[in-house]
Backbone as a chain_set.jsonl record, in Angstrom:
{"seq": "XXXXXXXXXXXXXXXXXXXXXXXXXXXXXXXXXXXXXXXXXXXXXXXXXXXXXXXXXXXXXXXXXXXXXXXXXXXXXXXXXXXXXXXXXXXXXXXXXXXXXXXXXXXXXXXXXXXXXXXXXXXXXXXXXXXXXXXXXXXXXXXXXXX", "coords": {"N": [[0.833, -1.179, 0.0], [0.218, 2.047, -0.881], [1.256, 5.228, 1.06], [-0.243, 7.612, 0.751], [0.337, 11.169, 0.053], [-1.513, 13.649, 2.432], [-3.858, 16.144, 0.969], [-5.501, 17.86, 2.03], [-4.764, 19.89, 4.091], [-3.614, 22.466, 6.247], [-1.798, 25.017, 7.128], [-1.703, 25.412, 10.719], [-1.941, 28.621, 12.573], [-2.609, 28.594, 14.88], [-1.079, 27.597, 16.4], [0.853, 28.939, 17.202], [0.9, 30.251, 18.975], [2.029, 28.902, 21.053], [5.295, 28.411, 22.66], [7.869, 27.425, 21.654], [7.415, 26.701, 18.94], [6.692, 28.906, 18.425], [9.238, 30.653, 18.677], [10.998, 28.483, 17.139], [9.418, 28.957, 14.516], [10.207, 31.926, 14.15], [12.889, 31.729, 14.162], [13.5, 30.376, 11.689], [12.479, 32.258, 9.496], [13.448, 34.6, 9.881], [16.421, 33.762, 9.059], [15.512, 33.028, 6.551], [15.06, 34.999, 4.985], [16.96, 36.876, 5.538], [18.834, 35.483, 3.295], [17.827, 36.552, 1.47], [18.415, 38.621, -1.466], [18.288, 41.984, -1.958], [16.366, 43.631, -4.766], [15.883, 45.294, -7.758], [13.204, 44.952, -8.635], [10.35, 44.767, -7.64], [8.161, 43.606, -7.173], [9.204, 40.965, -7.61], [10.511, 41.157, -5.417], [9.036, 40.52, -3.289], [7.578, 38.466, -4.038], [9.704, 36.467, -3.518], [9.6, 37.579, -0.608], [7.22, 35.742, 0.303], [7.935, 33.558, -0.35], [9.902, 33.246, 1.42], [8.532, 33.342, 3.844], [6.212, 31.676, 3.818], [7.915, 28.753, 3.337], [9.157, 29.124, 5.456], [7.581, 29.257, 7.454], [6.194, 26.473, 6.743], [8.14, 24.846, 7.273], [8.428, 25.12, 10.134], [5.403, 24.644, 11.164], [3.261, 23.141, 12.81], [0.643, 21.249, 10.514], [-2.823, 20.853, 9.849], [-5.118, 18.782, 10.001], [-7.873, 19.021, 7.295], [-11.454, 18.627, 7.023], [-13.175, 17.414, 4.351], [-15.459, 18.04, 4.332], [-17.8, 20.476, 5.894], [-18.863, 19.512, 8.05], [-17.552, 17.58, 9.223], [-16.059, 16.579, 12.135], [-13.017, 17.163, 14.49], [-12.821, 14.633, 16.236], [-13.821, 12.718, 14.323], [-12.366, 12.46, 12.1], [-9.84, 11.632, 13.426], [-10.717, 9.325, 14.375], [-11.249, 8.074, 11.679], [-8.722, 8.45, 11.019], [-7.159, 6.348, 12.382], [-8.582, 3.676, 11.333], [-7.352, 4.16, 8.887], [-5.154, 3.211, 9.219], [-5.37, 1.118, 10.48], [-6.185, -0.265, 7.306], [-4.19, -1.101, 6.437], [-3.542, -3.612, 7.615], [-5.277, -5.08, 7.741], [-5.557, -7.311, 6.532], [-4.229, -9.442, 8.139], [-5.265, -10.51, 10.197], [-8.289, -12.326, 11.218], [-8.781, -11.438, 13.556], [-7.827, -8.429, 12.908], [-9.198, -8.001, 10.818], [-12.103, -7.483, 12.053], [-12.125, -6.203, 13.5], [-11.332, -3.504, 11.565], [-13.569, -3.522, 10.427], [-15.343, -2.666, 12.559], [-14.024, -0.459, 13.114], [-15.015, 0.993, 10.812], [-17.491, 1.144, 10.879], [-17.808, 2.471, 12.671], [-16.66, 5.686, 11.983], [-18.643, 5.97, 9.644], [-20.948, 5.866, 11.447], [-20.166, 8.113, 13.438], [-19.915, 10.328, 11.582], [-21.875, 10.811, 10.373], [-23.701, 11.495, 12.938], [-22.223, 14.007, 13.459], [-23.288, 15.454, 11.071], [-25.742, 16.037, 11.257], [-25.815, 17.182, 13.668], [-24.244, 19.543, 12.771], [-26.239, 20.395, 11.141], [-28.484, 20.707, 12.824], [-27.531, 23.187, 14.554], [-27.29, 25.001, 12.334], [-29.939, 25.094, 11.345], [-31.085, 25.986, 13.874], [-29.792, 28.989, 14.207], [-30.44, 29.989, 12.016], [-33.375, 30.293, 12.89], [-32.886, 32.037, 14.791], [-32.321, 34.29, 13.829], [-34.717, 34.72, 11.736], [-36.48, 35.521, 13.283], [-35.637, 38.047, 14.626], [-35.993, 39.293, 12.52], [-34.182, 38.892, 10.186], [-33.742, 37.846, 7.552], [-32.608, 36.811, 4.905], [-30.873, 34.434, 6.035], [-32.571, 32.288, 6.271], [-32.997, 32.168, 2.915], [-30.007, 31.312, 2.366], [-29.878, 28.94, 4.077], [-30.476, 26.584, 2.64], [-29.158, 26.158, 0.163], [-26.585, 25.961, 1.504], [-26.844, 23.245, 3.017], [-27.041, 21.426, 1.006], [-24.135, 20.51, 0.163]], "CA": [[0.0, 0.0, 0.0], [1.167, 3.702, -0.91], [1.042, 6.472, 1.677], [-0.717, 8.831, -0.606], [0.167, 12.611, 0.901], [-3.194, 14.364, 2.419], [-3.407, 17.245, 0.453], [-6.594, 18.612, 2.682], [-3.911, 20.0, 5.776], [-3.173, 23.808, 6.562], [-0.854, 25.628, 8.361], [-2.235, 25.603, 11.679], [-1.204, 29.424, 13.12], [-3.262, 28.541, 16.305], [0.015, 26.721, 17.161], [2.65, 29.784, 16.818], [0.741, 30.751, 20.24], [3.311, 27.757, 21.87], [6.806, 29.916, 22.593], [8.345, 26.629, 21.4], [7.122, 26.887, 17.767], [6.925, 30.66, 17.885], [10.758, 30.544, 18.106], [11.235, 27.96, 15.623], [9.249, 29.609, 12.969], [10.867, 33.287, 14.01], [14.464, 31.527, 14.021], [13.354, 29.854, 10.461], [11.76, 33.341, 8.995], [14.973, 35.477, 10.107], [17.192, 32.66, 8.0], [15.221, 33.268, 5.177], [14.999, 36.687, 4.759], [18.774, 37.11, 5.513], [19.004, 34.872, 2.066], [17.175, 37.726, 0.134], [18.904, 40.098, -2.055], [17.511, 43.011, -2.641], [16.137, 42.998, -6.288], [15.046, 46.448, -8.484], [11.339, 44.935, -9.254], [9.418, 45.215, -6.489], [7.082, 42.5, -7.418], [10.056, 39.693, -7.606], [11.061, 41.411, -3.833], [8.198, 40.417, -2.354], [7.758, 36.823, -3.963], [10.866, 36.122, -2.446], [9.588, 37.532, 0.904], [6.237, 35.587, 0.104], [8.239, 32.201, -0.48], [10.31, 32.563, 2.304], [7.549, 32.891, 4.667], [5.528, 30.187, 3.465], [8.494, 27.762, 3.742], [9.372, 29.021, 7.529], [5.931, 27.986, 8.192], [5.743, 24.658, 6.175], [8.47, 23.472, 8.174], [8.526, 24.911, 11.441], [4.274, 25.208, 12.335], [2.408, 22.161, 12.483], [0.171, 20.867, 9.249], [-3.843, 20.54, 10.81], [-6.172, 18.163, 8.679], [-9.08, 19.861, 7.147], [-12.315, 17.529, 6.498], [-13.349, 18.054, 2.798], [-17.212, 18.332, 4.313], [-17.682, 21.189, 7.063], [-19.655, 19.033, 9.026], [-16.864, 16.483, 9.979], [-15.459, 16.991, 13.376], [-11.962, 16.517, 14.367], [-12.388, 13.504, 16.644], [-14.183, 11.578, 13.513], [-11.06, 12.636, 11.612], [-9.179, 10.905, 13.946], [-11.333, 7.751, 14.024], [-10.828, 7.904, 10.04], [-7.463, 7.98, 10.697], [-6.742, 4.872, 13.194], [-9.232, 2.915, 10.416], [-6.764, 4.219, 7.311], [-3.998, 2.46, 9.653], [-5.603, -0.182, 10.206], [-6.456, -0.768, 6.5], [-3.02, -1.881, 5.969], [-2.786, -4.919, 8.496], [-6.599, -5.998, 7.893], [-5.496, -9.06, 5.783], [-3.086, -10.422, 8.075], [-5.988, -12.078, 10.642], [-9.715, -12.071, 11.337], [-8.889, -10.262, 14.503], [-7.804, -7.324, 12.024], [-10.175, -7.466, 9.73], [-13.112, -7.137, 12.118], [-11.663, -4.337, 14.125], [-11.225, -2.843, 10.469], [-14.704, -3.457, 9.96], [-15.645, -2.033, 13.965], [-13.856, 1.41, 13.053], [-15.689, 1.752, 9.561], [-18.826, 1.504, 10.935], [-17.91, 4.147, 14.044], [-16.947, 6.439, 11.469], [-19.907, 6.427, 9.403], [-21.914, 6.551, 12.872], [-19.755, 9.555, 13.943], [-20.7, 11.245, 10.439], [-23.567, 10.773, 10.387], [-23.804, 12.237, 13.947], [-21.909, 15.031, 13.114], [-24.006, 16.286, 10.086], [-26.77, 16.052, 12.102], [-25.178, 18.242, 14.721], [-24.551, 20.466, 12.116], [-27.823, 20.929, 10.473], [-29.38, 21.405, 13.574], [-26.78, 24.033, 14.486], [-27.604, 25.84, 11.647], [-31.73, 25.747, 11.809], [-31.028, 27.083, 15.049], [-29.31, 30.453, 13.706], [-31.656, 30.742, 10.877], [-34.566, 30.343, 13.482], [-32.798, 32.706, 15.327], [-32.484, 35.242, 12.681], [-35.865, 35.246, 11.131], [-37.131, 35.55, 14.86], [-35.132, 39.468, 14.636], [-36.184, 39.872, 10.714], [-33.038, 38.194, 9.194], [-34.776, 36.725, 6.471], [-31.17, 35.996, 4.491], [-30.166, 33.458, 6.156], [-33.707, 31.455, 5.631], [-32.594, 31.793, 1.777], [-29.243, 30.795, 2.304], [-29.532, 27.594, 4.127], [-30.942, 25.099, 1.326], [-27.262, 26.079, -0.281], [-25.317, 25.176, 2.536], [-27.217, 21.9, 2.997], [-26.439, 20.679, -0.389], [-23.21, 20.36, 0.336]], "C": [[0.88, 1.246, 0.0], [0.758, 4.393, 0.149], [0.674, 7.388, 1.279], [-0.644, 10.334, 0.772], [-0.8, 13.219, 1.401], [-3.31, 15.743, 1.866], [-4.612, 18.079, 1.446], [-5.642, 18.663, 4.126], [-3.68, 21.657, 4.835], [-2.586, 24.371, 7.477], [-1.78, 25.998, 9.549], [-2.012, 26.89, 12.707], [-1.956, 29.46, 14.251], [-1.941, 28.002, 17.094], [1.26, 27.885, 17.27], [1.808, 30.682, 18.687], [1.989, 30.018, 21.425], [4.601, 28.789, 21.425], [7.758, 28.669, 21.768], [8.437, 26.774, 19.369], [6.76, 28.067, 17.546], [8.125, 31.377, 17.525], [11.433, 30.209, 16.883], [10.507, 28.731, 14.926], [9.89, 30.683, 12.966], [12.247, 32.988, 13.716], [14.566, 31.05, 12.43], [13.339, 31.008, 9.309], [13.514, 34.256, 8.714], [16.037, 34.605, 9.056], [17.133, 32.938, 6.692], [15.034, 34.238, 4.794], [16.527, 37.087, 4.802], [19.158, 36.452, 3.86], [18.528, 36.176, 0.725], [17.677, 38.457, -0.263], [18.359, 40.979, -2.339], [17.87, 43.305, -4.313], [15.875, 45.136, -6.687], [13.482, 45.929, -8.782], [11.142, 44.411, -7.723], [8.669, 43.935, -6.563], [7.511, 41.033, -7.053], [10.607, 39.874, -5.953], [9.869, 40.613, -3.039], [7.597, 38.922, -2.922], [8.342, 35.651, -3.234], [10.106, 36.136, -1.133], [8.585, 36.347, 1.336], [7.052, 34.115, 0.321], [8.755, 31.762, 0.854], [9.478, 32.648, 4.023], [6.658, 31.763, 5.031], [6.77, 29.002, 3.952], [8.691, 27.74, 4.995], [8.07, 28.301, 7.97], [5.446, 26.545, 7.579], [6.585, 23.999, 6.611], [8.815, 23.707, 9.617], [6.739, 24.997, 12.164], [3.959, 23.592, 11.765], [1.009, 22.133, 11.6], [-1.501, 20.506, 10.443], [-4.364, 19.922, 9.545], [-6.998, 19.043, 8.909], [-10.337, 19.119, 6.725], [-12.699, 18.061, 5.12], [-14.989, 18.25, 3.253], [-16.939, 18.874, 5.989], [-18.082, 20.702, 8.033], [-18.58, 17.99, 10.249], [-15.85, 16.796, 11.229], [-13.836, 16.142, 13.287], [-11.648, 15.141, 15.027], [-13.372, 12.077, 15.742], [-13.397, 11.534, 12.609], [-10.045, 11.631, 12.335], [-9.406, 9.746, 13.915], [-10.81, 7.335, 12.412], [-9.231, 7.459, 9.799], [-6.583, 6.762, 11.334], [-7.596, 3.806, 11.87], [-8.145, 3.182, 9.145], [-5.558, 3.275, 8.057], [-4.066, 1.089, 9.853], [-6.075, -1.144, 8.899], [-5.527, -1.693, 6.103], [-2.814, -3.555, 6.52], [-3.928, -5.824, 8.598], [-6.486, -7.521, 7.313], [-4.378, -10.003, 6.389], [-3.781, -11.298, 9.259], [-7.498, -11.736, 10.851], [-9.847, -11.366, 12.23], [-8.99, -8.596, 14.26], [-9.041, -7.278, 11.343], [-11.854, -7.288, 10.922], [-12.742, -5.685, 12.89], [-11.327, -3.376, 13.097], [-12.994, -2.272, 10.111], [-15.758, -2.644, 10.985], [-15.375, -0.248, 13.396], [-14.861, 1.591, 11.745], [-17.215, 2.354, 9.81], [-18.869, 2.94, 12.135], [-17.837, 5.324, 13.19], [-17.782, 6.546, 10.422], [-20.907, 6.676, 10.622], [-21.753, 7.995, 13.142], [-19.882, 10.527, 12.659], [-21.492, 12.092, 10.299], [-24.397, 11.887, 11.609], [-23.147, 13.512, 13.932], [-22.244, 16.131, 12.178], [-24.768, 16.702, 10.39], [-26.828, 17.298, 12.933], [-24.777, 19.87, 14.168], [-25.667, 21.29, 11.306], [-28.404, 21.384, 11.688], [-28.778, 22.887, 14.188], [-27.535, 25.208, 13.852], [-29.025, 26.551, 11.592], [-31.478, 26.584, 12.379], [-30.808, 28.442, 14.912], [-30.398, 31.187, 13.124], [-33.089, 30.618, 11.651], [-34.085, 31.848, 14.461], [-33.129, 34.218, 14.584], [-33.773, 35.625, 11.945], [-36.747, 35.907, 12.893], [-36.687, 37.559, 14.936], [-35.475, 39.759, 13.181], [-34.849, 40.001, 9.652], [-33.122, 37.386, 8.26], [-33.734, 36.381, 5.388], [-30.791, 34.796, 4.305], [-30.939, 32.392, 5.947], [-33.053, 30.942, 3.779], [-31.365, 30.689, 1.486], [-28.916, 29.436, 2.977], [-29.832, 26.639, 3.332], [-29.633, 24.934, 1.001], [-26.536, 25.313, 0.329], [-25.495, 23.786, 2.884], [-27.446, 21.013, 1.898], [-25.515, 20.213, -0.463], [-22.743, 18.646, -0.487]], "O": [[1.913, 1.451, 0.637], [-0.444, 4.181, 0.314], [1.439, 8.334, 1.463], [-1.233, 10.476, 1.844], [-1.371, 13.617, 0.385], [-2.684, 16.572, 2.526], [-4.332, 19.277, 1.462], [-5.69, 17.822, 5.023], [-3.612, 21.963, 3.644], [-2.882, 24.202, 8.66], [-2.614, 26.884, 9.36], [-1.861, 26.482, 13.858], [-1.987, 30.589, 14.739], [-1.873, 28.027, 18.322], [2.447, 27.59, 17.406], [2.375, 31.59, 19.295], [2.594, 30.573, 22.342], [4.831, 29.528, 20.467], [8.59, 29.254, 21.075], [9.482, 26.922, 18.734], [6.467, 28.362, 16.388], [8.295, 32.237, 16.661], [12.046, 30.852, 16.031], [11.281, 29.597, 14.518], [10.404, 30.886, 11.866], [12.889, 33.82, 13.074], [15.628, 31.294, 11.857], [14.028, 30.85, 8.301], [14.296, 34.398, 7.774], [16.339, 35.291, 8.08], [18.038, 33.079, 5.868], [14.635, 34.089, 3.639], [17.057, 37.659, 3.849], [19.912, 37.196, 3.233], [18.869, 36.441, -0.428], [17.651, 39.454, 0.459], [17.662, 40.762, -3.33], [18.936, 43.268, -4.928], [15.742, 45.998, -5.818], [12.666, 46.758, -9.186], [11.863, 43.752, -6.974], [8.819, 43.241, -5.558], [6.828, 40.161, -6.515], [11.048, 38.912, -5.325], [10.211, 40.096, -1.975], [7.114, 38.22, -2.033], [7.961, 34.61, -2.7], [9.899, 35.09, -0.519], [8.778, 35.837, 2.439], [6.684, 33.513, 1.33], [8.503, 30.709, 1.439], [9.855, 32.102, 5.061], [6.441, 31.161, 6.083], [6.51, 28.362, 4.971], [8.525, 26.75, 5.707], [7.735, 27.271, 8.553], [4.54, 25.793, 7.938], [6.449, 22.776, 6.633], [9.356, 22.843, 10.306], [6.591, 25.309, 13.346], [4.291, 23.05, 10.711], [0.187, 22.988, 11.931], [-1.377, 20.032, 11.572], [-4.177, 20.316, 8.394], [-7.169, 19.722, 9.922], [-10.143, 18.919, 5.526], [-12.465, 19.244, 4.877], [-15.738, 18.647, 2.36], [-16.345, 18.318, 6.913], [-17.805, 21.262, 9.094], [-18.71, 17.754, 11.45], [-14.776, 17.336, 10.961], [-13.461, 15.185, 12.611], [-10.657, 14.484, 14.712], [-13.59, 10.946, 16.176], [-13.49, 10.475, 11.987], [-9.469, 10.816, 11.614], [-8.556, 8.954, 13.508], [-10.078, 6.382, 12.142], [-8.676, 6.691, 9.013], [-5.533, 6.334, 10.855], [-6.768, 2.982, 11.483], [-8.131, 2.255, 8.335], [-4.998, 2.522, 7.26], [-3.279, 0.181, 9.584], [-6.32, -2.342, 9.037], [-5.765, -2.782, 5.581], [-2.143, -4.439, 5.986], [-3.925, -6.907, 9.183], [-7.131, -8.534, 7.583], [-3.764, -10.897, 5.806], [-3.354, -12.421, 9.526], [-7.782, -10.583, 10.526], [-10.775, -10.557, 12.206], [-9.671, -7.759, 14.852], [-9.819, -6.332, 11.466], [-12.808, -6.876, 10.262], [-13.086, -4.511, 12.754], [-10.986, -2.283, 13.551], [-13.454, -1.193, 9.739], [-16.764, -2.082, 10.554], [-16.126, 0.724, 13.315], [-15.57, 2.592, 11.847], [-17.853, 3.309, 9.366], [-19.61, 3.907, 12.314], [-18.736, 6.145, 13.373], [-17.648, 7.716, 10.063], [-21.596, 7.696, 10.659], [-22.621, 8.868, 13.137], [-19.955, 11.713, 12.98], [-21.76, 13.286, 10.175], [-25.278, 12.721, 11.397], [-23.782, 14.288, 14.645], [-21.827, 17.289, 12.228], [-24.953, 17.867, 10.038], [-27.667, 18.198, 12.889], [-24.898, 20.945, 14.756], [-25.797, 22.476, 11.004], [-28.872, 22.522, 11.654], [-29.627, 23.772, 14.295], [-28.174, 26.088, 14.428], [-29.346, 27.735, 11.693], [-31.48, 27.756, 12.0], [-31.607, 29.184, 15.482], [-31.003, 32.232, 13.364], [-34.049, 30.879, 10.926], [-34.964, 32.649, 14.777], [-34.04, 35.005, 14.841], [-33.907, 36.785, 11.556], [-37.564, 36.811, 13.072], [-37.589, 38.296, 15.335], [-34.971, 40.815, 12.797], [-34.589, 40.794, 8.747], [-32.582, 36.282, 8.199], [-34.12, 35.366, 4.808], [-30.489, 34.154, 3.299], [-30.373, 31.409, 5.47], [-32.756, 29.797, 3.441], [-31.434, 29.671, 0.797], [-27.922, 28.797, 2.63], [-29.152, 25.63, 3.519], [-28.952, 23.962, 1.328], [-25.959, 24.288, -0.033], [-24.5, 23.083, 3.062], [-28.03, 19.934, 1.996], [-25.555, 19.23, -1.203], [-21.593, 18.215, -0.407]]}, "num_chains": 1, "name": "protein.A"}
């Protein structure tokens, strides 16, 4: 089996609050900016600054998964991800493969329960809102529950 990269992850800058990884990225940043020559186009100056920001933070902040559906919480993310680990080792006994088959069904449960949690969420607002004469957000939920 391949390790396919997750491309749904983002720099997490909730984490540059830690003095630990506020360092590292400022000790990373300073590095890369010292590398920069100053250019005559203005445009190519600030690519540069643009690149070497981005890289300080792609390798000193920590990477957060992002669910591809707003609804999915992070501890059914996590379930998803003990089940992608265990996909690998499901064929080596029946003990595996049902505890393969245990997580699949938790995370469709926890989904499921989480969409849920979100729809009602949302009513809630848009009940709130027409309740003050926010009649908007009435329109705009069908949209969002298409998803």
């Amino acid at each position: 089996m391949y390790n396919k990269p997750h491309p749904n992850t983002t720099i997490d800058a909730t984490q540059l609050k830690d003095d630990i990884i506020r360092r590292c990225y400022s000790n990373k940043l300073a590095g890369n900016t010292e590398k920069i020559q100053p250019t005559d186009n203005l445009s190519e100056h600030a690519r540069k600054i643009e690149g070497a920001i981005k890289e300080a933070a792609s390798t000193a902040i920590p990477a957060k998964r992002i669910a591809k559906k707003p609804w999915i919480s992070e501890e059914t993310l996590n379930i998803a991800e003990e089940k992608r680990k265990l996909k690998q080792a499901k064929d080596a006994s029946n003990v595996k493969m049902q505890e393969y088959k245990d997580l699949c069904k938790k995370v469709n449960k926890a989904a499921r329960k989480d969409k849920e949690n979100w729809i009602q969420k949302h009513c809630e607002e848009v009940e709130k809102g027409l309740e003050i004469g926010q009649y908007g957000d009435g329109v705009t939920l069908p949209r969002r529950l298409q998803l």
